[in-house]
N, C-alpha and C positions, 0 to 999 in steps of 0.2 A: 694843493696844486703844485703841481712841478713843476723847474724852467728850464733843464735840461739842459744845463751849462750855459746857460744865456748871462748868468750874474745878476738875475733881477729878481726880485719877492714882488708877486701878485699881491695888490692891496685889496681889501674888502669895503667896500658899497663906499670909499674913498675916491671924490669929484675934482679935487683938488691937484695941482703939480705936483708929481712923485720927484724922487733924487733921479738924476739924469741915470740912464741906460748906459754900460761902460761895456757892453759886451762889443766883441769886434769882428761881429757877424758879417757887419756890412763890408768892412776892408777884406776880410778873407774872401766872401764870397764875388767880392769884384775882382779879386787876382785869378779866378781857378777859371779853367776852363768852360765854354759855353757849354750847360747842359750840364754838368757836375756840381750834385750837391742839389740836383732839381725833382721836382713831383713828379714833372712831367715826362719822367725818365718811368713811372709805373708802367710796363703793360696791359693793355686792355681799358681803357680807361673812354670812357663813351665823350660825346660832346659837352658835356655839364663840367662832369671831372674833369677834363681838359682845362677848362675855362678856370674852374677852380683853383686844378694846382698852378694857371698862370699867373692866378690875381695871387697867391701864396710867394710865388717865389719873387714877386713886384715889389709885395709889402714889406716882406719881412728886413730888406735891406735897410729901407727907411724907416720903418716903423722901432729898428735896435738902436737907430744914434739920433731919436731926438733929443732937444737940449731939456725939455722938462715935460716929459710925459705926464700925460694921466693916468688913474689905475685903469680905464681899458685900456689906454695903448698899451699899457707894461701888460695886461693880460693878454692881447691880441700879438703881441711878441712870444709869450709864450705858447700858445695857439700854434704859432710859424714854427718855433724848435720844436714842440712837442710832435708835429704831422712831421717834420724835414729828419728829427729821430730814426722815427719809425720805417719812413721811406730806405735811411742809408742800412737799417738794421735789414731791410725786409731783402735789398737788392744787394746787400754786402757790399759797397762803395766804399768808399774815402770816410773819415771822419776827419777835420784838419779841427773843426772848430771843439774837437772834443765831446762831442754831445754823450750823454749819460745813458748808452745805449740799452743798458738792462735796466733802466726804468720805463720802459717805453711801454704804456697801459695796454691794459689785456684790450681795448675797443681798437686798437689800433695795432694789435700782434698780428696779424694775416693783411694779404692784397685784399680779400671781400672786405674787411673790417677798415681798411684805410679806404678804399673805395668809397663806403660807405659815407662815410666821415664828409669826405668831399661833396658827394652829393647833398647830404645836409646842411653844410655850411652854406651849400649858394641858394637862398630861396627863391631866389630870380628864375628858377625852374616849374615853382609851382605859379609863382606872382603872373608870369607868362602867358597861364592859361587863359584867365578874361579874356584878353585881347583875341587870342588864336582861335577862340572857338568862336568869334563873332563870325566867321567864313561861309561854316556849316550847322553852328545851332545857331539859327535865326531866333528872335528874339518869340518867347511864347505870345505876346501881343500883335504880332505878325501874321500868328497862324488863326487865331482866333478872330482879325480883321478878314481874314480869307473865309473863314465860316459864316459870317455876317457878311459878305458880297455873295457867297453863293445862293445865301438863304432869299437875298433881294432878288437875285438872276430869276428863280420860279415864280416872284411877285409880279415880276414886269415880263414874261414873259408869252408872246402876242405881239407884242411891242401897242401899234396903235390899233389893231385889227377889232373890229367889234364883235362884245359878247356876245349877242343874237346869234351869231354866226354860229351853227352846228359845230364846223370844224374848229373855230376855237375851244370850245367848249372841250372838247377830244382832244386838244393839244394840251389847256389846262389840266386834264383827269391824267395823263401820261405822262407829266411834269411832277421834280420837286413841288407840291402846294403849299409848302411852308408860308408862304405868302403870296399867293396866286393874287393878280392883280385881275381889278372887279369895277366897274362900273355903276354898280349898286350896292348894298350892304348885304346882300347873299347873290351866292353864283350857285348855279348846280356843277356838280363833278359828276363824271362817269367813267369807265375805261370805255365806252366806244358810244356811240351816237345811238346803237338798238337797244343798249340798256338804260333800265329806267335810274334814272338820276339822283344819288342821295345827296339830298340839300342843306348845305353847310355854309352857315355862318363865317365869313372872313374878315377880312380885316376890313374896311370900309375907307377907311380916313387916311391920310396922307402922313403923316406923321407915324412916326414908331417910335418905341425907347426900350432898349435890351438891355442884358445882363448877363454877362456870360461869366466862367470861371477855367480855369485855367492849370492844368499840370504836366509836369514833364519829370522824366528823371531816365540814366542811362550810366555808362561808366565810361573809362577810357583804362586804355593799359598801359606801363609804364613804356617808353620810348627813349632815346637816347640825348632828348629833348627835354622833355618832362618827367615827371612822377606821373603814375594813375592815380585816379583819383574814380569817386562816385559823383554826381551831382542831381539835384530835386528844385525845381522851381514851383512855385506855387503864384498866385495870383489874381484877377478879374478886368474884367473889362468892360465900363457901362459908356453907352451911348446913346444916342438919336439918331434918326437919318428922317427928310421930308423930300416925298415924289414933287418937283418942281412942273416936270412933265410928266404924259403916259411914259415918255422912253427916259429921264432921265431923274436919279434918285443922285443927293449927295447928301452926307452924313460927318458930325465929330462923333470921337470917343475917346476917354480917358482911361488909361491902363497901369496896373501896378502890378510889379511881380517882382516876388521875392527869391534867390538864387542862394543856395547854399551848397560848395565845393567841399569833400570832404578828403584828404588823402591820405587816411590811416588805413586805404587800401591797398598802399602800395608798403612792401617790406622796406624800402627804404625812408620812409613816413614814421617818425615815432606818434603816438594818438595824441588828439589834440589840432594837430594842424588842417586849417582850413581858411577858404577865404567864403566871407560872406558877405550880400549886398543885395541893395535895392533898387529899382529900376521905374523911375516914372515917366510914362511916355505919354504923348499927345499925337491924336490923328489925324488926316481929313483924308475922306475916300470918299469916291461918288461912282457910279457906273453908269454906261447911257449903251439905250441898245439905237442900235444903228438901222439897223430890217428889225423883222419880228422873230429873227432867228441867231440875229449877231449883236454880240455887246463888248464893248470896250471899259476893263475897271482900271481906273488911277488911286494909289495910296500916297500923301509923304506923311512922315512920322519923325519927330525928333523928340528925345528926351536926356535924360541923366539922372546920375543916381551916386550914391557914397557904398563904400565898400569898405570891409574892413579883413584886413587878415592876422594869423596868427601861427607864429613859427617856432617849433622849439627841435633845440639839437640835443641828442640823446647819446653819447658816445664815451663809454665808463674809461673814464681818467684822463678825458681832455678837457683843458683850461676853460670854463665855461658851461660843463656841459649840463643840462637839463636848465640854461637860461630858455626864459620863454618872449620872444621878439614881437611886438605887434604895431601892426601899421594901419594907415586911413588915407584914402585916395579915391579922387572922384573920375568917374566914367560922362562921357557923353556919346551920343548915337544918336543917328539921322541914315534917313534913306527914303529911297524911289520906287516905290513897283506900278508898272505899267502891262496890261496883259489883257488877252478876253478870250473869246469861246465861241461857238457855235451849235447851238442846241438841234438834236435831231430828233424829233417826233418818232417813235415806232409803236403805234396802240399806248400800251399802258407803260412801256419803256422809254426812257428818253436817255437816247447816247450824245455827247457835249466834248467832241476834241477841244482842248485848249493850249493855249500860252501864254507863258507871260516872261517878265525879264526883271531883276532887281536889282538896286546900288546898294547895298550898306555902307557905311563907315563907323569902328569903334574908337575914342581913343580914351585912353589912359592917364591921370595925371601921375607925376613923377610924386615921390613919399620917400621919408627916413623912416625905418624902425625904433621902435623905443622900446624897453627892458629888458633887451638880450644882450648891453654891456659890451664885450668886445666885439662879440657877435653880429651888433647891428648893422642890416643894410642901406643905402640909399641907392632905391630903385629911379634911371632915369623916366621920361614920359614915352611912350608909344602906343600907334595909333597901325592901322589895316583895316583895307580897305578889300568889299568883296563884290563881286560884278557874278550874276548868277544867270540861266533861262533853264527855265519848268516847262518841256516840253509834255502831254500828256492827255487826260484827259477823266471822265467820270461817265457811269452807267447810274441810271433811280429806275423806280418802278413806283409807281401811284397806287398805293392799295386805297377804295372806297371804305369805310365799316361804319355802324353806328353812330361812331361818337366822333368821328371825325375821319381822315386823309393822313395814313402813315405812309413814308416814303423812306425804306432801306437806298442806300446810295454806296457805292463803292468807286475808286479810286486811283489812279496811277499817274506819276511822273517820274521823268527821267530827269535829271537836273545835272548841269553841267556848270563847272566854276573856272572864269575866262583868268583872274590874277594868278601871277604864279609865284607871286611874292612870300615870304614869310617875315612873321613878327618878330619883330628884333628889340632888345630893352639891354640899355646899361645898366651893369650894377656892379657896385663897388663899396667897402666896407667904410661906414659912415666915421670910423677915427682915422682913416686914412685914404681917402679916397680918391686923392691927387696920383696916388700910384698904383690902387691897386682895380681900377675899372679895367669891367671884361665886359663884352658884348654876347649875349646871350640869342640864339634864334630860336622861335619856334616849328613842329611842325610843319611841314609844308602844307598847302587847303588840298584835300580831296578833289579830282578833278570830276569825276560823276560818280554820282550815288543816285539811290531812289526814295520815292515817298510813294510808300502804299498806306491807303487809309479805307474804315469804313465806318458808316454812321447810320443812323436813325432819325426822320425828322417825324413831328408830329403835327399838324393842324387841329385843335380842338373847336368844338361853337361856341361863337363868343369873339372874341379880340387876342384869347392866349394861341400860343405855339410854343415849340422846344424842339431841341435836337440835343444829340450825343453824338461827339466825333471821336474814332481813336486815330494813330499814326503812327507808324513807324518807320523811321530810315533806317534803309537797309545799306553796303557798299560804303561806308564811313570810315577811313583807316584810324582802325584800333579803336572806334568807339561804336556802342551802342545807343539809341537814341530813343526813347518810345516819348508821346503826349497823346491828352486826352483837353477835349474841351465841350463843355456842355453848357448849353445858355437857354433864356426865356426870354420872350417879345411879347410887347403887350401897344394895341395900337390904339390909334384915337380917333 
């Protein structure tokens, strides 16, 4: 490694006080004029590298006259002359401190190559993400509790109206029947009152216990904010729900889902770097219909989860490079959704305008890195907060056939997001970090996008059901989003 006229030798895997630092960085650099001798004097330089070469040209002052450094500070000193090098070579500036301009490494010969650089060193760019994307990727147990209210919505709906009644019966046959609610242990289905009635076995009993499973996956592109990355969630989510009343059904369920961030998709990403984590949530939801055509669903949910990321800087012949930095920081999440619908009967179609409205909240705990050596960050804590409404609605059709009641269902909302806040996180280089914190934002939230979805349900005879739901939002800036969820009920 090189020091580039700093006067100091980079120690090796040495935790101990080095010989003090004698180079006289700091007195020169506090004589010369504002801006001279600075990063931030590069062209073109997006929000991250900004933030970057601030926290560079903060540290390096202090980081060259402590009285008994460590081997990373003396390597995080040479980190500072080796980038501050490259900058005066690249811009043709001053050199007063003498820096050893023709050794300045081929990773850091060009504006892309120093750019670069900067961008790597701050992982407060990718760390960022969690938080940011709680706005617009709502949590996959979210969506999968919306598939299990809808699936109840067909169960109770009639509301109190008796089966005898013809036109129940017609209203049943022209509904979701994933769970047609039944006053006896079989109901006839039909699509209209003149046809003869294939008699199916439903659910009987009050009680249910499901299973659903759970996936997502989508990317993002890089921004002047973040790096892109890809992302995949996997998961499930089992519950209960018992009919108290004809019109009112509440329910727990416990969900896990696993999150893996990957951003060796972005060019400025060397492979290897990601953040992963786990997410255990708890729920209570209930729905109650109000007439035999209108229902109101309540969800909250809180949970948390640990996460782990892993950072490595890749930049041939600077101090440090191919150290590999990893961290551990726990998430928590809670939120509100409140919403309903209005079921419209057409023969064997049934149109359902809805809405609904939801709070999120993610936060973050703050973390140091450990084994990237000079490199290492300490991230502070941040949290954001999302306020959303799903204006929209759904189309089924009730097929009758042998063996049971399939019901195609399609899907639309418009979704609008009220905060206009963005996620902000200190971060600052954990052997100096009294001088060299920078505040980082994220992306601003999408203010509307869409959810278009389509699904499948099934009613078999017997006590089983299923469905298959996909999704995609559409209108996301710079990200793509698709999820699929599929479950099974079995009742008592």
């Amino acid at each position: 490694m090189m020091a580039f006229g700093l006067g100091v030798a980079e120690s090796q895997g040495q935790t101990e006080p080095s010989s003090a630092l004698t180079s006289p960085y700091s007195v020169i650099v506090s004589s010369m004029s504002p801006g001279a001798m600075s990063l931030l004097n590069v062209p073109g330089l997006d929000n991250v590298q900004l933030q970057m070469a601030h926290s560079i040209d903060n540290v390096c002052p202090n980081v060259s006259t402590l009285p008994s450094p460590t081997s990373a500070q003396v390597q995080l000193a040479n980190v500072c002359g080796t980038m501050t090098a490259a900058a005066v070579k690249l811009l043709g500036g001053p050199n007063p401190l003498g820096l050893n301009l023709s050794g300045v490494p081929a990773g850091l010969s060009t504006l892309d190559g120093l750019k670069n650089a900067l961008t790597q060193l701050n992982g407060g760019a990718e760390t960022i993400v969690p938080t940011t994307q709680a706005s617009v990727l709502r949590t996959a147990q979210a969506s999968a509790i919306g598939s299990r209210l809808s699936i109840l919505h067909t169960r109770m709906m009639g509301g109190g109206a008796g089966f005898d009644d013809p036109s129940s019966v017609t209203r049943l046959a022209a509904s979701d029947v994933t769970n047609s609610q039944d006053s006896s242990p079989r109901i006839q289905l039909a699509q209209n009152t003149a046809a003869a009635p294939a008699d199916v076995s439903m659910w009987s009993g009050k009680l249910g216990v499901f299973l659903n499973v759970i996936g997502q996956f989508g990317t993002s592109d890089t921004t002047g904010n973040q790096n892109g990355y890809s992302f995949n969630n996997e998961g499930f989510l089992a519950g209960a729900d018992y009919q108290i009343t004809p019109s009112v059904v509440v329910g727990l369920a416990f969900g896990y889902t696993y999150a893996n961030t990957d951003f060796t998709v972005s060019p400025q990403s060397p492979p290897g770097q990601s953040l992963n984590g786990s997410l255990y949530q708890g729920n209570l939801y209930g729905t109650w219909y109000a007439t035999d055509a209108l229902y109101i669903d309540a969800v909250a949910a809180i949970g948390g989860g640990d996460n782990n990321s892993t950072r490595t800087v890749v930049v041939s012949g600077l101090p440090g490079s191919g150290s590999i930095a990893t961290g551990n920081f726990g998430t928590t999440t809670y939120g509100v959704t409140v919403g309903g619908g209005y079921n419209i009967p057409l023969g064997a179609l049934t149109l359902t305008p809805t809405l609904r409205f939801e709070y999120h909240r993610i936060e973050s705990d703050g973390y140091t890195e450990t084994g990237g050596g000079a490199l290492n960050l300490t991230y502070g804590p941040s949290a954001e907060n999302a306020v959303l409404s799903f204006l929209g609605g759904q189309a089924s059709y009730a097929i009758s056939t042998g063996f049971g009641v399939i019901t195609p269902t399609a899907r639309f909302n418009w979704a609008h997001q009220y905060n206009n806040g963005t996620t902000q996180v200190s971060v600052a280089y954990s052997n100096d970090a009294l001088f060299s914190t920078v505040s980082l934002l994220g992306d601003p939230p999408t203010k509307n996008y869409y959810d278009l979805g389509v699904g499948v349900a099934m009613q078999l005879a017997g006590s089983v059901s299923g469905f298959v739901n996909y999704d995609v939002l559409l209108g996301l800036n710079h990200t793509s989003f698709n999820s699929f969820t599929a479950g099974v009920r079995y009742g008592f």
